[in-house]
VOTIVEX-986479 format. One line per 3 residues: number of its first residue (from 1); their letters; for each residue y, x, z of N, C-alpha, C. Coordinates in nm, 2 decimals. Each point is the difference from the previous one (the first is absolute). Last residue first. Example, Ala and Ser with C-alpha at 12.3 -4.5 7.8 and 13.67 -1.06 7.14 Angstrom:
% VOTIVEX-986479
2) sa) -0.22,1.28,0.71,0.11,0.09,0.00,0.11,-0.08,0.08; -0.57,0.03,-0.01,0.12,-0.09,0.00,0.12,0.09,0.00
***
This chain:
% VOTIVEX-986479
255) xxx) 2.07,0.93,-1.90,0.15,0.06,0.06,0.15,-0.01,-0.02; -0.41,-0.32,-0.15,-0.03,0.16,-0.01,0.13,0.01,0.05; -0.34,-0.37,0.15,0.12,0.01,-0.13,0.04,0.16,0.04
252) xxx) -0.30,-0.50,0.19,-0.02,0.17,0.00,0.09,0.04,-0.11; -0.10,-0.45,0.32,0.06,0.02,-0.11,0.03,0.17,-0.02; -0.26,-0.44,0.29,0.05,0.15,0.04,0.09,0.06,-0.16
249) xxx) -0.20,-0.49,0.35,0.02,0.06,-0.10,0.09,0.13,-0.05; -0.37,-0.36,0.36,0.13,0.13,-0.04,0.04,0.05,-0.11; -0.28,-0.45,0.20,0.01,0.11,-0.07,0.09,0.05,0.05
246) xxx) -0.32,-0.24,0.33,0.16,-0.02,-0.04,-0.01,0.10,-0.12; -0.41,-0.25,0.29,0.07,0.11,-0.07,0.11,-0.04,-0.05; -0.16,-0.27,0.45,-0.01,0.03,-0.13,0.06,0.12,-0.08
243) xxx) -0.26,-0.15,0.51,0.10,0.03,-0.04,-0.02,0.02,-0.18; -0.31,-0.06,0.31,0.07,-0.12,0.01,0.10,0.03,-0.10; -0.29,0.32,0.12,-0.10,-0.10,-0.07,0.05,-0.14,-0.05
240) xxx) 0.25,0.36,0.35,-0.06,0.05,-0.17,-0.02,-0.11,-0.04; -0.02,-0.11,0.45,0.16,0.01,-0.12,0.01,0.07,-0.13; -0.44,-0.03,0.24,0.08,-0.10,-0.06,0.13,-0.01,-0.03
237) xxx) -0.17,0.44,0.14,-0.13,-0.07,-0.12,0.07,-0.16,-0.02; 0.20,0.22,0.38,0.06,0.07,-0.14,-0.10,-0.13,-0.12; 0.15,-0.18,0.49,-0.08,0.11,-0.07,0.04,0.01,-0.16
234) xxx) 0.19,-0.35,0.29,-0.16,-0.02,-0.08,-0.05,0.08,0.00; 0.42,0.03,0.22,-0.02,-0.15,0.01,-0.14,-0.01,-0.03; 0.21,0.41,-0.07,-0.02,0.00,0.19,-0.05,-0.12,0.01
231) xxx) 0.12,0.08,-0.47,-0.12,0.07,0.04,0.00,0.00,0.17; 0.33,-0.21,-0.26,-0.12,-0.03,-0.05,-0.12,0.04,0.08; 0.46,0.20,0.08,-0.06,-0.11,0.09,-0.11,-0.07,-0.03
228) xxx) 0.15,0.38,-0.22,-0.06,0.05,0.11,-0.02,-0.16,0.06; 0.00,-0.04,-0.52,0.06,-0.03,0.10,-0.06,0.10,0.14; -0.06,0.05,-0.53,-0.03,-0.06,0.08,0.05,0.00,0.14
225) xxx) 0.01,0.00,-0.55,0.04,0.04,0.06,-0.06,-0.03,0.16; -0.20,0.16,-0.53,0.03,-0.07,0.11,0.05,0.00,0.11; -0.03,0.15,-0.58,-0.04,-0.02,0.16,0.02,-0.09,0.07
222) xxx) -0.03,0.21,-0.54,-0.01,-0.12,0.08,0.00,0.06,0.14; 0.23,0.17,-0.45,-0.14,0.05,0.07,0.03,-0.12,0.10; 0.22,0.20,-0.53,-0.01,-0.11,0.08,-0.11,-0.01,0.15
219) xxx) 0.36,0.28,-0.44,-0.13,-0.04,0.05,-0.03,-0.12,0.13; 0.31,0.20,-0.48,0.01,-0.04,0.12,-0.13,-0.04,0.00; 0.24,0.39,-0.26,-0.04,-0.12,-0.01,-0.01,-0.03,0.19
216) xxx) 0.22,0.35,-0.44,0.02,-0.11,0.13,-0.05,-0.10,-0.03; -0.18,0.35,-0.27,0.12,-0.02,-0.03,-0.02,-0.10,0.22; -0.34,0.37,-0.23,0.08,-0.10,-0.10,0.14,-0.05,0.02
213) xxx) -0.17,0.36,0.38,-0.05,-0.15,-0.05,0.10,0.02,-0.11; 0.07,0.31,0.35,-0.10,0.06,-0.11,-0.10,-0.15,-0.07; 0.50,0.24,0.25,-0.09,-0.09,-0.03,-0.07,-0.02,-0.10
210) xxx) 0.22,0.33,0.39,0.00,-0.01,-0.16,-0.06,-0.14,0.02; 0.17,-0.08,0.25,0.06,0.11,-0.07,-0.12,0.12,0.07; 0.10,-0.58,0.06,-0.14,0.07,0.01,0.11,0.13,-0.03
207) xxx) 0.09,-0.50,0.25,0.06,0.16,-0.09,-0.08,0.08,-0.03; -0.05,-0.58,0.18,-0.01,0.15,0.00,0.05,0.07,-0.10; 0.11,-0.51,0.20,-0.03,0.10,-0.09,-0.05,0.15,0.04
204) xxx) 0.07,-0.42,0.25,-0.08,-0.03,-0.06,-0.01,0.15,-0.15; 0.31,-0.09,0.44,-0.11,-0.04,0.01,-0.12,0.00,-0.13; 0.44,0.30,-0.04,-0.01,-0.12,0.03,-0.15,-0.04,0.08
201) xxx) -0.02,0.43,-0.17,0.14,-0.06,-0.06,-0.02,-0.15,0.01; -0.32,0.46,0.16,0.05,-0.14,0.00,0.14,-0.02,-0.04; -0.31,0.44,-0.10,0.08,-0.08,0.09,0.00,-0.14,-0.06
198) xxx) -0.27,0.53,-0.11,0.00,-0.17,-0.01,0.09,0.01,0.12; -0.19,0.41,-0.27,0.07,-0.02,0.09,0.06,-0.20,-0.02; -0.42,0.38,-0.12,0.06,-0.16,-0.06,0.10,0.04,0.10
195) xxx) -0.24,0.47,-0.05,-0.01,-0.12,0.06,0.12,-0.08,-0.06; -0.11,0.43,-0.14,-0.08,0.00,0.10,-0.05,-0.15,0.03; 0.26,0.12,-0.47,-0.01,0.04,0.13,-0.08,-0.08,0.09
192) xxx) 0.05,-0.03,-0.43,0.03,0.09,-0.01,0.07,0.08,0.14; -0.22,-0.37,-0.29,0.01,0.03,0.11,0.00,0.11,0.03; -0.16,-0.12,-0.45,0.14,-0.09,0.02,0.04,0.02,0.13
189) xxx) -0.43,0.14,-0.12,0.10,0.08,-0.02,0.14,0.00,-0.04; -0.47,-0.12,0.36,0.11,-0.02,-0.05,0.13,0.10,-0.09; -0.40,0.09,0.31,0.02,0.04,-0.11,0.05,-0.08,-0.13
186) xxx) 0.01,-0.04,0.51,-0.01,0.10,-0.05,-0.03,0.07,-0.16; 0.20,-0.48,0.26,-0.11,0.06,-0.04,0.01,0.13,-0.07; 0.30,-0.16,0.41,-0.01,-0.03,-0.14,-0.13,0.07,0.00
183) xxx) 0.20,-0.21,0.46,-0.06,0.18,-0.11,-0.03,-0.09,-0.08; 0.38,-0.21,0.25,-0.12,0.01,-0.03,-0.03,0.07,-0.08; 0.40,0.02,0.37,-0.03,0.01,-0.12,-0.13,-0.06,-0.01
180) xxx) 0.22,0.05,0.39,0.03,0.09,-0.08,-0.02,0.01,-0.12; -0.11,-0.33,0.34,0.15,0.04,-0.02,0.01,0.07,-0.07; -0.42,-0.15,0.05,0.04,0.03,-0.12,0.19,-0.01,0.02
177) xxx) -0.33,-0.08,0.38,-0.06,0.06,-0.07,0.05,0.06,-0.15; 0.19,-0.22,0.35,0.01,0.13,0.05,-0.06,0.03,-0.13; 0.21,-0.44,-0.04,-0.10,0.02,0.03,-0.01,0.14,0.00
174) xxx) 0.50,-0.15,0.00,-0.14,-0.07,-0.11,-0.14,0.10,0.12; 0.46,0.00,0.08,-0.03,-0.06,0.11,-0.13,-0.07,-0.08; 0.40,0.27,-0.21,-0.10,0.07,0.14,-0.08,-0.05,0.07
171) xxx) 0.18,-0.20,-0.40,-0.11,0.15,-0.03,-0.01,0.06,0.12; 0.10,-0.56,0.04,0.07,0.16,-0.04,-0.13,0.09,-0.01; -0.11,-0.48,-0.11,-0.02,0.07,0.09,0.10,0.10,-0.01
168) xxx) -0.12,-0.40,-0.27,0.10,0.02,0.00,0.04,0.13,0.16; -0.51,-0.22,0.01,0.12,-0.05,-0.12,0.15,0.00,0.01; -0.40,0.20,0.29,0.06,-0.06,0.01,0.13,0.01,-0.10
165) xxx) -0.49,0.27,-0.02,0.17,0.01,-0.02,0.04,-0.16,0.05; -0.42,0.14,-0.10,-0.03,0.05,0.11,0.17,-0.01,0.04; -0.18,-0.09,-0.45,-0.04,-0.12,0.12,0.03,0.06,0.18
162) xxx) 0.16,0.26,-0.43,0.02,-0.17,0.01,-0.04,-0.08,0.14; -0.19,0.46,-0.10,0.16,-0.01,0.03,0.09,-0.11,0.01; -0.48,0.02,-0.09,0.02,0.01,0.14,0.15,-0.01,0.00
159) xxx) -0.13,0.06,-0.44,-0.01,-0.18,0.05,0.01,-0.01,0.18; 0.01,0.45,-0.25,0.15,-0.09,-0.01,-0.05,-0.16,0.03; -0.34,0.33,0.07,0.15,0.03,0.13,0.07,-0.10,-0.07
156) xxx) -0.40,-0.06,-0.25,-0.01,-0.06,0.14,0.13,0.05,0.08; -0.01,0.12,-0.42,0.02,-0.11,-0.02,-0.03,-0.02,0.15; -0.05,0.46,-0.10,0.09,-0.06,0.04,0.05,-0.15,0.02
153) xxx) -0.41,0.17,-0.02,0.06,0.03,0.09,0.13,-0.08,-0.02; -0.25,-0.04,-0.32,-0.07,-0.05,0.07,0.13,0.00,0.16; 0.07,0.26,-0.39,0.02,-0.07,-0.01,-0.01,-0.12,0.09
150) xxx) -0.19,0.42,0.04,0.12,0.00,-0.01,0.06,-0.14,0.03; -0.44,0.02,-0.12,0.00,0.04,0.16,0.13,-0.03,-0.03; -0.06,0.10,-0.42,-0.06,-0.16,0.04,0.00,-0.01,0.18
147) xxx) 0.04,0.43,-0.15,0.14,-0.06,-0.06,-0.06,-0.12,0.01; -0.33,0.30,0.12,0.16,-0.04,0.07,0.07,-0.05,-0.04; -0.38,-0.01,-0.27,-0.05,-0.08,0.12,0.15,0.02,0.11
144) xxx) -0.01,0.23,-0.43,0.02,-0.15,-0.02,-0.04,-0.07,0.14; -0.08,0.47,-0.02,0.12,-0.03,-0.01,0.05,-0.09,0.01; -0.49,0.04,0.02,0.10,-0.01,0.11,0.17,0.04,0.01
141) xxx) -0.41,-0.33,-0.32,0.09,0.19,-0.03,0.06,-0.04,0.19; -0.42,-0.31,-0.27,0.09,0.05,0.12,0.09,0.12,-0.01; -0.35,-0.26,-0.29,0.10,-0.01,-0.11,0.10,0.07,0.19
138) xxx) -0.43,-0.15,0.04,0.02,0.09,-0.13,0.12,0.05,-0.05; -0.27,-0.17,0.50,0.11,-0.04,-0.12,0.04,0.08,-0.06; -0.33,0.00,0.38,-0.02,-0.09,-0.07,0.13,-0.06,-0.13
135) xxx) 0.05,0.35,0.33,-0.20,0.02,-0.05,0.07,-0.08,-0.13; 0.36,-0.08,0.34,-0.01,0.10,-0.13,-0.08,0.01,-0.08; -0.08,-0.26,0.39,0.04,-0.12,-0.13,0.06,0.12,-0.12
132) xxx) -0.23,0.23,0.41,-0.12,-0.12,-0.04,0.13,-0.08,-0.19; 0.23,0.24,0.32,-0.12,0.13,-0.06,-0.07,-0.09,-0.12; 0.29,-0.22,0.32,0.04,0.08,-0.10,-0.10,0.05,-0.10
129) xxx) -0.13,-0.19,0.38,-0.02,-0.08,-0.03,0.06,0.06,-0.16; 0.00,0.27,0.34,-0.15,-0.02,-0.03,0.01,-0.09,-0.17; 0.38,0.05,0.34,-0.04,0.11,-0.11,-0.17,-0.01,-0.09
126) xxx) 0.12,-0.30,0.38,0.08,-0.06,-0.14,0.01,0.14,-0.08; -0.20,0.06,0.43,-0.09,-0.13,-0.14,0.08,0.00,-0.15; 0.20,0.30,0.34,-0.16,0.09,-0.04,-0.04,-0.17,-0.13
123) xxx) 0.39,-0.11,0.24,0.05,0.04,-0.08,-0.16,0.09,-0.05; -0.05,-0.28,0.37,0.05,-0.07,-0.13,-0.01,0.09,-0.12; -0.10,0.21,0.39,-0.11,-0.09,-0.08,0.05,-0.05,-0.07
120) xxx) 0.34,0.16,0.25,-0.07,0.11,-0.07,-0.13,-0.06,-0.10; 0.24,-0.33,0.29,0.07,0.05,-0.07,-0.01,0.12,-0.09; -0.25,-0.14,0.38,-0.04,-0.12,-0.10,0.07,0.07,-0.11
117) xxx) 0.08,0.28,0.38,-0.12,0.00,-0.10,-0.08,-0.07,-0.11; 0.53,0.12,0.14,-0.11,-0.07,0.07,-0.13,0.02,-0.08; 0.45,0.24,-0.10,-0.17,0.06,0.07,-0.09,-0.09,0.05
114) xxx) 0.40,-0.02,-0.47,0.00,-0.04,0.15,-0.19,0.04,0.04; 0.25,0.15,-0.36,0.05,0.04,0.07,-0.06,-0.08,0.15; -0.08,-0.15,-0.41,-0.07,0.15,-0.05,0.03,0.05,0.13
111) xxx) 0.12,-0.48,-0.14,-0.10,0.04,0.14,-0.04,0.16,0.02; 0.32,-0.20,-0.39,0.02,-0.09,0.15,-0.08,0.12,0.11; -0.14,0.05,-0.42,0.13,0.08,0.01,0.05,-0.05,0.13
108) xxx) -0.39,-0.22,-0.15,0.00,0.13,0.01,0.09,0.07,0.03; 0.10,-0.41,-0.20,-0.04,-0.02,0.16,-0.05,0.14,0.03; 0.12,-0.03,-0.47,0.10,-0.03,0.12,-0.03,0.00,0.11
105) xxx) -0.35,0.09,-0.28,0.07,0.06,0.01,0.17,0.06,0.11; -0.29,-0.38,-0.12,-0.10,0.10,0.06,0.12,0.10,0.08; 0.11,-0.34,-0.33,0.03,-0.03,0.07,-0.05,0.05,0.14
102) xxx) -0.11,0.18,-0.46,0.19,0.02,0.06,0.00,-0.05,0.11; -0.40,-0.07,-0.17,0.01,0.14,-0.02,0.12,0.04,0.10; -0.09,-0.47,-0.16,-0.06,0.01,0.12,-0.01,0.18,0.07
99) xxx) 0.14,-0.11,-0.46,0.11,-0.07,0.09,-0.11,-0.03,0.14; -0.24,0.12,-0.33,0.09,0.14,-0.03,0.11,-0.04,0.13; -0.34,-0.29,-0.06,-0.10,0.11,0.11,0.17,0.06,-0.04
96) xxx) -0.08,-0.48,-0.03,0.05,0.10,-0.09,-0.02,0.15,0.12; -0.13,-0.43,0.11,0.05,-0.08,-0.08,0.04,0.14,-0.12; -0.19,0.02,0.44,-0.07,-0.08,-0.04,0.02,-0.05,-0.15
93) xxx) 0.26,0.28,0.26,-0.13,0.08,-0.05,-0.09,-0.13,-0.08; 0.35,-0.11,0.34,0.06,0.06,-0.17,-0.14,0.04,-0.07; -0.12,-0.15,0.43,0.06,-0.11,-0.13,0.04,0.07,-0.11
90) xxx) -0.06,0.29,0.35,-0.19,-0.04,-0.07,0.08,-0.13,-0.06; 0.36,0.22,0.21,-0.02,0.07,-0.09,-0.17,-0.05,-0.12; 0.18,-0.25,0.40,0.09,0.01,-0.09,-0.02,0.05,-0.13
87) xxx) -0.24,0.07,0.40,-0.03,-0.14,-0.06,0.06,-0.01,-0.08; 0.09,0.38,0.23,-0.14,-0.02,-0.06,-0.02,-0.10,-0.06; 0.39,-0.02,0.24,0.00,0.09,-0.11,-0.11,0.01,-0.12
84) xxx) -0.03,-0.21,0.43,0.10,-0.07,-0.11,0.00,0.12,-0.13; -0.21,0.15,0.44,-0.09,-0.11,-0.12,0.08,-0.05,-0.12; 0.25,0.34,0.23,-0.13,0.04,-0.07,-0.04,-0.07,-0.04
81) xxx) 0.30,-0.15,0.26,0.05,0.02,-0.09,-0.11,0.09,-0.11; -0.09,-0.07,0.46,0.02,-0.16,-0.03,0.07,0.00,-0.18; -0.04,0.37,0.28,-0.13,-0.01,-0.01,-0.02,-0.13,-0.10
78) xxx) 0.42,0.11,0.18,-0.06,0.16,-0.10,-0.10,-0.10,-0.04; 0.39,-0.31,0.14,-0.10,0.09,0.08,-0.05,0.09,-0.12; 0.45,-0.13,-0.06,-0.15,-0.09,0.00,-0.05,0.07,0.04
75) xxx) 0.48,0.09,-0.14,-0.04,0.03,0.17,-0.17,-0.10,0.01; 0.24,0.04,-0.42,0.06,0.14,0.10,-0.11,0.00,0.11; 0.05,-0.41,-0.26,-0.10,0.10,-0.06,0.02,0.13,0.07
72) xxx) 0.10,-0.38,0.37,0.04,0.02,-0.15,-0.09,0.07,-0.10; 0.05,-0.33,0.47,-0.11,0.13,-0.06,0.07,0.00,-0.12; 0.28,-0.34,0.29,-0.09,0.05,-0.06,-0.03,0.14,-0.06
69) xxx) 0.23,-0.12,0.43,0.02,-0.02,-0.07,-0.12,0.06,-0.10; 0.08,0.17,0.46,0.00,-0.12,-0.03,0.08,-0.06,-0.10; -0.21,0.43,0.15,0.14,-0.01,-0.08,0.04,-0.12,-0.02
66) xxx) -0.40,0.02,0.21,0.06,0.18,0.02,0.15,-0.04,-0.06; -0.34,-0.35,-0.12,0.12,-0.02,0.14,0.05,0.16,0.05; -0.17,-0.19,-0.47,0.05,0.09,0.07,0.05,0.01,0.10
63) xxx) -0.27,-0.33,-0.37,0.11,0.00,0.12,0.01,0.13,0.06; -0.21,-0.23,-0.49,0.00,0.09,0.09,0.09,0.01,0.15; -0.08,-0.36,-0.47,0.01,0.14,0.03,0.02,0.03,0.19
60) xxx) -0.21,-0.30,-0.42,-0.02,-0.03,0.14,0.08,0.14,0.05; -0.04,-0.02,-0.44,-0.01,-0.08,0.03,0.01,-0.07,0.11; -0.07,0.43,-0.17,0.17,-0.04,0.01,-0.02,-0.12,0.01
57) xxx) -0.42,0.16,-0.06,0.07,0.08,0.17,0.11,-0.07,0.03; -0.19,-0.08,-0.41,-0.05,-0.05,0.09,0.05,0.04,0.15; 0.16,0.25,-0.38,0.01,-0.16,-0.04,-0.06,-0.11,0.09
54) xxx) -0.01,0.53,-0.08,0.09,-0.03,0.10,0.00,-0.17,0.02; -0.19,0.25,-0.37,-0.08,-0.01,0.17,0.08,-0.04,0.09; 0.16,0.16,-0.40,-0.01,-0.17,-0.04,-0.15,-0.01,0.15
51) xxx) 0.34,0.32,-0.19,0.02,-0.04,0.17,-0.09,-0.12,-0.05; 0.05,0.21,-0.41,0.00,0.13,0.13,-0.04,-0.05,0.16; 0.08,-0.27,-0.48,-0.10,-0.01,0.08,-0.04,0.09,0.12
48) xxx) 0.34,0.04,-0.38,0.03,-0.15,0.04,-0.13,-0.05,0.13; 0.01,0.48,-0.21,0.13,-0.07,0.07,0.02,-0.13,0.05; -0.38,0.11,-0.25,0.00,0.12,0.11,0.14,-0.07,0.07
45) xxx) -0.08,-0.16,-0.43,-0.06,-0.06,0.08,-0.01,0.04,0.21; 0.22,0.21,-0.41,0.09,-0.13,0.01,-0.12,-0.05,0.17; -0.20,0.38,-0.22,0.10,0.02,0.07,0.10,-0.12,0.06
42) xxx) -0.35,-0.06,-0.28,-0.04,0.03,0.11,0.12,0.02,0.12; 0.12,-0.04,-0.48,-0.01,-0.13,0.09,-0.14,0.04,0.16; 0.12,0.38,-0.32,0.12,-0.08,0.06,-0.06,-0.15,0.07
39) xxx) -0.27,0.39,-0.18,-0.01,-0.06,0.13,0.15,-0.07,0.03; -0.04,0.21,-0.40,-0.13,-0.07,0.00,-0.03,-0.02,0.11; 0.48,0.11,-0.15,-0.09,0.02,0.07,-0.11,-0.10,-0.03
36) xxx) 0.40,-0.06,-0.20,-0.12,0.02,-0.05,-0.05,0.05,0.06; 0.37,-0.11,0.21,-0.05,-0.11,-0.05,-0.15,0.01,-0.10; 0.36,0.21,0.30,-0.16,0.06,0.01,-0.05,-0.11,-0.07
33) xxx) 0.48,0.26,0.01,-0.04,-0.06,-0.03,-0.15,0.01,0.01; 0.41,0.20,0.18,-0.09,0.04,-0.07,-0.14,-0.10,-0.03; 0.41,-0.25,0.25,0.01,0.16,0.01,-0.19,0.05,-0.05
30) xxx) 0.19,-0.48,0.05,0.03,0.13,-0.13,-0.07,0.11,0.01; -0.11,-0.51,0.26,0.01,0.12,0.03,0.07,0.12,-0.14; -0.12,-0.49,0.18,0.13,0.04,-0.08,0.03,0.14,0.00
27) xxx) -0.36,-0.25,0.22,-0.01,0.00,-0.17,0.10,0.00,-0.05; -0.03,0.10,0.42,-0.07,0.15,-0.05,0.00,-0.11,-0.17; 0.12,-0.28,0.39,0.10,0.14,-0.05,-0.04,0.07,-0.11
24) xxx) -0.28,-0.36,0.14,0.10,-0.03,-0.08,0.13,0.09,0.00; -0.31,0.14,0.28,-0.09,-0.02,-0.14,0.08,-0.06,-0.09; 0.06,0.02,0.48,0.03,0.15,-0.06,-0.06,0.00,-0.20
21) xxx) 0.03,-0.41,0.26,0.12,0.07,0.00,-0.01,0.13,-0.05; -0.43,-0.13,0.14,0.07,-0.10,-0.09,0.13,0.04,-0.07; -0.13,0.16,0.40,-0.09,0.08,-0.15,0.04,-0.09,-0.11
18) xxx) 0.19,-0.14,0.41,0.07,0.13,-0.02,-0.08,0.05,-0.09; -0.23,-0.40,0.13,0.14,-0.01,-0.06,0.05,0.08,-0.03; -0.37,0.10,0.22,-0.06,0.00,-0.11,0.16,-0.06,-0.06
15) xxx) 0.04,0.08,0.44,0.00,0.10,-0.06,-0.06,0.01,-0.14; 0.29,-0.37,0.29,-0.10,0.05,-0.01,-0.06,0.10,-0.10; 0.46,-0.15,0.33,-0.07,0.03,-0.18,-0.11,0.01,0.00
12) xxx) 0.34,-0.19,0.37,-0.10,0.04,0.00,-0.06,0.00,-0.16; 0.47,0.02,0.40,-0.03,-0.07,-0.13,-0.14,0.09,-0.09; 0.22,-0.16,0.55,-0.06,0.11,-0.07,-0.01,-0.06,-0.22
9) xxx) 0.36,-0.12,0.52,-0.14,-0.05,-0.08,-0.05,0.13,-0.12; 0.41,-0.02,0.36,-0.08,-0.13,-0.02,-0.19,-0.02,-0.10; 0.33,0.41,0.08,-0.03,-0.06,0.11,-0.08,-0.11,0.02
6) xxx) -0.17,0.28,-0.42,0.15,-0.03,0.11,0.00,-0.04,0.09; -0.33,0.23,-0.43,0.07,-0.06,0.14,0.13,-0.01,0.01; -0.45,0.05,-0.39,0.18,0.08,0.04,0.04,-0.10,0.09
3) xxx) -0.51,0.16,-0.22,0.08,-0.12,0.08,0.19,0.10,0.01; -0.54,-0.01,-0.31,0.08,0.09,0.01,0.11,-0.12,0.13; -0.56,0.07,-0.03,0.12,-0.08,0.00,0.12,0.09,0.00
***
């Protein structure tokens, strides 16, 4: 679950919506074109399906009484986030092994660092699992496999950078994670530096520089808002369960 707080009440994304979002980004994507890739629509697929474990979990989400207020993707238990993951990644697989590759891959990168020991097994299986969907495909280059990663990545920071932003935010008071910029893809050759630098213009527009889409467009992501009083009256799971999605709408444009 992605959530942005206040005093009064929390506003709750669920994390297969933020893939979603990151997927109707990336199909305005320019920068070096991957459209004849023979894994492009894997790739499309990879993006729009990254968090798609998350979908059950975000359902009923989570309570944090350490921090009282909901479990987020930051802060989910380790152990609890392996199954999801796991489960996430044996759907994609189910449907396209190349985009079940990336989505491996992503979560690998999450856990390489962390010493719980579920968290080391993860990452020993899911290399395993690597090995095993490479074997099995003809046509694999590992130049082509980072630059599809790249892309992958980035589309998930700039869809977090939306959803994790309260709409119309100043640049000092945007989400820690990308005050400074979002890392561009590395072998981007329209980007010509390190990192996106994004701001808000108004509640609803963003500033990209560089900008690396066709032209301005606009996107759209669902949430939920929820009340602290909702939740001291029923609990989270039914003020969730009660409560309706609201769109947002976001508008992306070059500097």
């Amino acid at each position: 679950m992605i959530v942005r707080e206040n005093q009064y009440s929390f506003t709750m994304i669920e994390q297969h919506h933020h893939g979603l979002l990151a997927h109707d980004i990336m199909k305005k994507w320019e920068g070096n074109q991957v459209e004849d890739d023979f894994f492009f629509e894997a790739l499309m697929y990879a993006i729009k399906n990254h968090d798609k474990g998350w979908r059950m979990f975000d359902k009923q989400p989570f309570w944090n009484d350490a921090k009282d207020s909901p479990y987020t993707f930051t802060n989910f238990p380790t152990l609890a986030k392996t199954v999801l993951y796991k489960q996430g990644i044996d759907e994609v697989e189910t449907e396209n092994a190349y985009a079940a590759l990336l989505c491996s891959e992503h979560y690998v990168r999450f856990m390489n660092n962390n010493e719980q020991i579920e968290a080391k097994q993860f990452v020993n299986d899911e290399k395993k699992r690597q090995d095993r969907i490479i074997a099995s495909l003809t046509n694999f280059n590992d130049d082509q496999f980072l630059k599809h990663y790249e892309l992958l990545k980035f589309a998930d920071n700039l869809s977090l950078y939306i959803c994790l932003n309260e709409p119309g935010v100043s640049k000092d008071r945007e989400h820690f994670f990308f005050r400074d910029g979002i890392p561009a893809p590395k072998f981007s050759s329209i980007l010509n530096e390190d990192k996106i630098q994004a701001h808000w213009q108004g509640e609803n527009i963003i500033r990209l520089s560089p900008f690396p889409f066709s032209d301005t467009f606009q996107v759209t992501y669902p949430a939920k808002l929820i009340s602290r009083e909702g939740i001291e009256e029923i609990g989270i799971l039914e003020t969730y369960k009660k409560a309706n999605n609201f769109n947002t709408e976001v508008i992306l444009q070059e500097e």
